[in-house]
C-alpha positions as CSV (number, residue, x, y, z in Angstrom):
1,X,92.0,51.4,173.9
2,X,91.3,47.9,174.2
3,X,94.2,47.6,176.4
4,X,92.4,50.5,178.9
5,X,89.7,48.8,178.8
6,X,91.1,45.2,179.7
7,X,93.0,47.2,182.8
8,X,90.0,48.9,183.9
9,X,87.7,45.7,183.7
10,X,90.6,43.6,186.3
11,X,91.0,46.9,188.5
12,X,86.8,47.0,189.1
13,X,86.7,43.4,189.7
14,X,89.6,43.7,192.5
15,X,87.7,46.6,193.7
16,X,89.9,48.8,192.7
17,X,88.9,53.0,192.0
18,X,88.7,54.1,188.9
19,X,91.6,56.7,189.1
20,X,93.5,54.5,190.4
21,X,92.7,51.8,187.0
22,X,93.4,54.9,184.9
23,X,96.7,55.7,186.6
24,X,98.1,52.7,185.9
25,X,96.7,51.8,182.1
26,X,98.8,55.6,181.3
27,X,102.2,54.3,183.1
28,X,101.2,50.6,180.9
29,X,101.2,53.2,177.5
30,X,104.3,55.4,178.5
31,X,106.3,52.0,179.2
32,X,104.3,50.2,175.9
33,X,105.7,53.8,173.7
34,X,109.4,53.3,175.4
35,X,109.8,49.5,174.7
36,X,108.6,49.9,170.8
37,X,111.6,49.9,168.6
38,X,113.1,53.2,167.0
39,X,111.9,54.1,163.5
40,X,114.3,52.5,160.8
41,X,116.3,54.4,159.1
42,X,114.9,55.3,155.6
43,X,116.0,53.4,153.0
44,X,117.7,55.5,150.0
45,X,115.2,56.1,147.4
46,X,114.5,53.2,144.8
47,X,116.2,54.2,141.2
48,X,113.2,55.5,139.1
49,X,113.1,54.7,135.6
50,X,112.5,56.7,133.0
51,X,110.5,55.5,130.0
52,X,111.9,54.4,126.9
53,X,115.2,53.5,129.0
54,X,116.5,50.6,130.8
55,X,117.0,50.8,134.3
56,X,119.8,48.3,134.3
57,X,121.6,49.3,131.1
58,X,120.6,53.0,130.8
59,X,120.1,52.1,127.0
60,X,117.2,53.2,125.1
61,X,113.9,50.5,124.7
62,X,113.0,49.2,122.8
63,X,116.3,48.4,121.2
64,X,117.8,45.4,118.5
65,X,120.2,42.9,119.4
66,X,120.9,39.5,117.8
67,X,121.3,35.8,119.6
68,X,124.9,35.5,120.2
69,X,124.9,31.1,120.1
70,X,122.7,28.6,118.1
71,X,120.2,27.9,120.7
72,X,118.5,30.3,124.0
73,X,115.9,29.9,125.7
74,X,113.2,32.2,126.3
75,X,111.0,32.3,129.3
76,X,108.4,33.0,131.1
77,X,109.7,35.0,133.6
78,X,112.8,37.2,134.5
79,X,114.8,33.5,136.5
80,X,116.1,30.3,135.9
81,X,112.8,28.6,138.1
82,X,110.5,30.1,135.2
83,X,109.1,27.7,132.6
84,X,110.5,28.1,129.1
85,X,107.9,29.4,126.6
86,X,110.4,29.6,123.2
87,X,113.5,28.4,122.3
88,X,115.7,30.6,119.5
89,X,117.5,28.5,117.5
90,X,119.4,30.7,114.4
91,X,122.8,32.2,115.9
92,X,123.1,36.3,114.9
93,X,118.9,36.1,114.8
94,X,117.8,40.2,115.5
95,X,115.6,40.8,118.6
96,X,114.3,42.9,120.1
97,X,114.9,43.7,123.7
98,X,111.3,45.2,125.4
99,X,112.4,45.4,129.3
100,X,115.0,44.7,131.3
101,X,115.6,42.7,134.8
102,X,118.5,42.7,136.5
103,X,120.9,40.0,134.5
104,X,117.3,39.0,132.2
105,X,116.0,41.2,129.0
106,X,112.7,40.7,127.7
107,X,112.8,40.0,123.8
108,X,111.0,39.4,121.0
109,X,111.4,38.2,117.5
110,X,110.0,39.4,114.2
111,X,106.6,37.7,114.9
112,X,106.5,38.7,118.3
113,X,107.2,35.5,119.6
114,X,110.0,35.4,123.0
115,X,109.9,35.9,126.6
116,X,112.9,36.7,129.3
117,X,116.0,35.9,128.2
118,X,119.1,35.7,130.0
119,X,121.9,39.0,129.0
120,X,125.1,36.3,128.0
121,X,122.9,34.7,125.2
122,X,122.5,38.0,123.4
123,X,125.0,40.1,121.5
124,X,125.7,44.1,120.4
125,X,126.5,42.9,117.0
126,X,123.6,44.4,114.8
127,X,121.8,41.7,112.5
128,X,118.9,42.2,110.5
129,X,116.4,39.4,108.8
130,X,115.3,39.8,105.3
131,X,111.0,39.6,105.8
132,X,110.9,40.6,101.7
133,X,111.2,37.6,99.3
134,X,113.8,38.5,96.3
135,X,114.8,41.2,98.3
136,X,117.2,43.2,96.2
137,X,120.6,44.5,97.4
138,X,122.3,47.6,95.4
139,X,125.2,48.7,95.2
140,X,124.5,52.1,96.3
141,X,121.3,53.5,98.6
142,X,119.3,54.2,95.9
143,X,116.3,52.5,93.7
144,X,118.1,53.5,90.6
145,X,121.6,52.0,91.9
146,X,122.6,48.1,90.4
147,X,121.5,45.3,92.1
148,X,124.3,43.2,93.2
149,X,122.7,40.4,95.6
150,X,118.7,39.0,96.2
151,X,117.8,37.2,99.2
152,X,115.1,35.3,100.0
153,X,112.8,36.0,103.1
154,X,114.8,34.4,106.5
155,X,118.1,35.4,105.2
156,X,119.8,37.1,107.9
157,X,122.6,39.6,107.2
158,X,125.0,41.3,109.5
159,X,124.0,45.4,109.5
160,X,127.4,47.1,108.4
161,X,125.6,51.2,108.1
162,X,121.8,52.5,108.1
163,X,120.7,55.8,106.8
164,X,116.8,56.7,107.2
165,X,115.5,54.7,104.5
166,X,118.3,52.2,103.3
167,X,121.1,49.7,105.4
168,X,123.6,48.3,103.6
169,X,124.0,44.5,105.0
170,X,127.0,41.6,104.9
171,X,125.3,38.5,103.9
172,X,127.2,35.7,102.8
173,X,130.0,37.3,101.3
174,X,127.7,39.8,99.1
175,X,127.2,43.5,100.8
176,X,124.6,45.6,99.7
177,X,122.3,48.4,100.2
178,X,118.7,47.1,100.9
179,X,115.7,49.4,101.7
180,X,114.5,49.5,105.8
181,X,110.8,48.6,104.4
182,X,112.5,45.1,103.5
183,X,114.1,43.9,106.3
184,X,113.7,43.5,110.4
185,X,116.1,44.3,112.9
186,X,116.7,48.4,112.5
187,X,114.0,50.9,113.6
188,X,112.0,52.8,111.3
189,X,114.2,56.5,111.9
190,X,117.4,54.7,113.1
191,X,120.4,56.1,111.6
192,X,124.2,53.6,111.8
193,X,127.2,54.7,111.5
């Protein structure tokens, strides 16, 4: 419109009619409309994820892995550029893995504490960390069964089975069954074979 008028205000002042100003602002618009560039093409629709899933992994979040070296950093952000907030520094430590970003999963330890760290510093092999001091380890999944092994809190042990209340753990040469209310690293209903 503003175009129009622009035309229309140069045509009056060269004495030209006003038909003859509109004439020419509609053959301005049909030649504007031909020289404007073709729609793009639509771009396939963006992969929607589903909650309690990963969009790069297609594995259920939140989910336990452990820190496969002695040292990672965690960030701030899902990059290299992004500040580091934490550093891990136990090899086979559990976390927990809250999001995921392209090669960068969001984790956090037993206290919370983490931030974005990068997929080749983290491991499938299933750890847990004991978070009860003296915690007892039996022989068999049950509160009658002999104890065979205590561990302080800290200790981590390597998860070997889980059924819904117990896991028996490989830690330091001892296995044993310890109950899920003493340990981190396993959810609540998780069941491992």
């Amino acid at each position: 419109m503003r175009r129009f008028n622009r035309i229309l205000a140069i045509m009056l002042a060269l004495g030209a009619t006003v038909s003859g100003a509109v004439l020419m602002a509609q053959e301005t618009e049909t030649e504007t409309a031909a020289e404007a560039p073709k729609s793009q093409p639509e771009k396939p629709p963006e992969k929607q994820c589903q909650p309690d899933v990963g969009c790069v992994t297609n594995l259920p979040l939140p989910r336990y892995v452990s820190l496969k070296g002695s040292e990672g950093n965690a960030r701030r952000g899902p990059g290299l550029t992004h500040r580091i907030d934490w550093v891990f520094t136990r090899a086979g430590m559990p976390l927990k893995i809250t999001a995921e970003f392209e090669n960068w999963r969001r984790v956090e330890d037993n206290e919370g504490a983490g931030g974005w760290v990068h997929y080749s510093l983290l491991s499938g092999v299933r750890t847990v960390l004991v978070t009860l001091d003296m915690a007892e380890f039996r022989d068999a999944p049950s509160e009658t069964a002999t104890v065979v092994a205590q561990a302080e809190m800290g200790v981590i042990g390597r998860v070997q089975a889980c059924t819904l209340d117990w896991c028996r753990v490989a830690l330091d040469g001892q296995r044993g069954w310890v109950q899920k209310s003493a340990v981190w690293g396993v959810k609540s209903d998780e069941q491992i074979d």
